[in-house]
C-alpha positions as CSV (number, residue, x, y, z in Angstrom):
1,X,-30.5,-48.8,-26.1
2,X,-26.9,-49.1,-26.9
3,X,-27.4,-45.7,-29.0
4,X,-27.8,-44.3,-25.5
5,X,-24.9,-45.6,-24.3
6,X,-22.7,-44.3,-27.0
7,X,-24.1,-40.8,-26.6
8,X,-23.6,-40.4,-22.9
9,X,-19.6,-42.3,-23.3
10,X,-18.8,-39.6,-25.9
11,X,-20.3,-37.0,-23.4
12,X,-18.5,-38.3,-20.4
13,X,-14.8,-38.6,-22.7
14,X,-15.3,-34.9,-23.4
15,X,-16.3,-33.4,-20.1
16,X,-13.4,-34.9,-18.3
17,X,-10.9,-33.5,-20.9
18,X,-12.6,-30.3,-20.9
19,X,-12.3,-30.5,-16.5
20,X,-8.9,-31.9,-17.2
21,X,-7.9,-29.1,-19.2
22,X,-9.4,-26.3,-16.8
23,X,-7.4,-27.8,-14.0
24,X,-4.5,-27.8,-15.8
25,X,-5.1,-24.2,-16.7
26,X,-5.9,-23.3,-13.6
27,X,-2.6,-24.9,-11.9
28,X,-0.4,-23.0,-14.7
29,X,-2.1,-20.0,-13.8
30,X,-1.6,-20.2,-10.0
31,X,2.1,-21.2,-10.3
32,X,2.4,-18.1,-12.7
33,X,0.5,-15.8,-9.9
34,X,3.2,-17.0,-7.3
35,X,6.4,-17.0,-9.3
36,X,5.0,-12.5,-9.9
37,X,4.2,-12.7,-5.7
38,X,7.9,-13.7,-5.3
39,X,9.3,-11.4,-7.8
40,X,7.1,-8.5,-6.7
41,X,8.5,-9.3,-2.9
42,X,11.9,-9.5,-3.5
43,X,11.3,-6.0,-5.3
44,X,9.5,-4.6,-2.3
45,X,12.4,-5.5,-0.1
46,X,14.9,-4.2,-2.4
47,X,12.9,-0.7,-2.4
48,X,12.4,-0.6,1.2
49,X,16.5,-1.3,2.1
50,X,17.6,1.6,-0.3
51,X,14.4,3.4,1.8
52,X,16.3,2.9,5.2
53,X,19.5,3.5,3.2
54,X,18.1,7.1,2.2
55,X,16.7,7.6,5.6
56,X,19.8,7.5,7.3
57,X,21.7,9.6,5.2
58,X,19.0,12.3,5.5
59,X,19.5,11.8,9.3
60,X,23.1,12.5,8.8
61,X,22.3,15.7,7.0
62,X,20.0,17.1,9.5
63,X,22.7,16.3,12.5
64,X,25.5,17.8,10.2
65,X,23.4,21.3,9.7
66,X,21.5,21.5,13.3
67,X,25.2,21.5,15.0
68,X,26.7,24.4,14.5
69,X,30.0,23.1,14.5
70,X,29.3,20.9,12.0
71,X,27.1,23.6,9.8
72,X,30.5,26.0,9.0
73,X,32.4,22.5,8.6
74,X,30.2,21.4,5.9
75,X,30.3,25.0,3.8
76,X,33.5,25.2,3.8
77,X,33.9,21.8,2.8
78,X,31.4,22.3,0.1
79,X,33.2,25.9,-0.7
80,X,36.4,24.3,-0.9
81,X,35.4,20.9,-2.8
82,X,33.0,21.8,-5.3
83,X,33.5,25.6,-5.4
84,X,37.2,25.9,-5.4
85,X,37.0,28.9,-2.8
86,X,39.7,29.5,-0.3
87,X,39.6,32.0,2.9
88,X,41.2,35.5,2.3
89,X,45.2,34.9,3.2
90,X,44.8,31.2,2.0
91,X,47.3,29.8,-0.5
92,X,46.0,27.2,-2.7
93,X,48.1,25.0,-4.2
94,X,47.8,22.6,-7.1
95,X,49.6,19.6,-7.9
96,X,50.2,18.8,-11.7
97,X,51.3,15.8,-11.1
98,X,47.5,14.7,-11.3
99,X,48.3,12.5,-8.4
């Protein structure tokens, strides 16, 4: 009988280390899972402010060109900026100072 006994001890030791170690796993893995859920958030909300960001700019840019005030103001200041255009007449001058 005490052959048995041994037997179903040396069982019993390793299923509970075996359960032991699939809890353990499993609590690794679910701290892993939420430590990527908060990441993942914080990225979401990081994507949706430059979203809103982007948004109102292109709001901006669609009042700017449906006024027609606004329209002429924004070609000229496009012409004269990035194009280096003046209006027949105009004098331009540069400073070489560089300031």
């Amino acid at each position: 009988m005490q052959e048995v006994k041994t037997k179903k001890a040396k069982k019993s030791f390793f299923l509970r280390l075996a359960v032991f170690v699939f809890i353990c796993y499993v609590a690794v893995m679910l701290v892993n899972q939420q430590m990527q859920i908060s990441e993942k958030r914080k990225a979401l909300d990081d994507l949706n402010q430059a979203i809103k960001v982007q948004e109102l700019q292109n709001d901006q840019l669609r009042d700017v060109l449906n006024s027609k005030d606004g329209n002429q103001e924004y070609i000229e200041r496009i012409a004269r900026g990035d194009l280096d255009l003046a209006n027949p007449g105009e004098r331009v001058f540069i400073n070489i100072a560089g300031n």
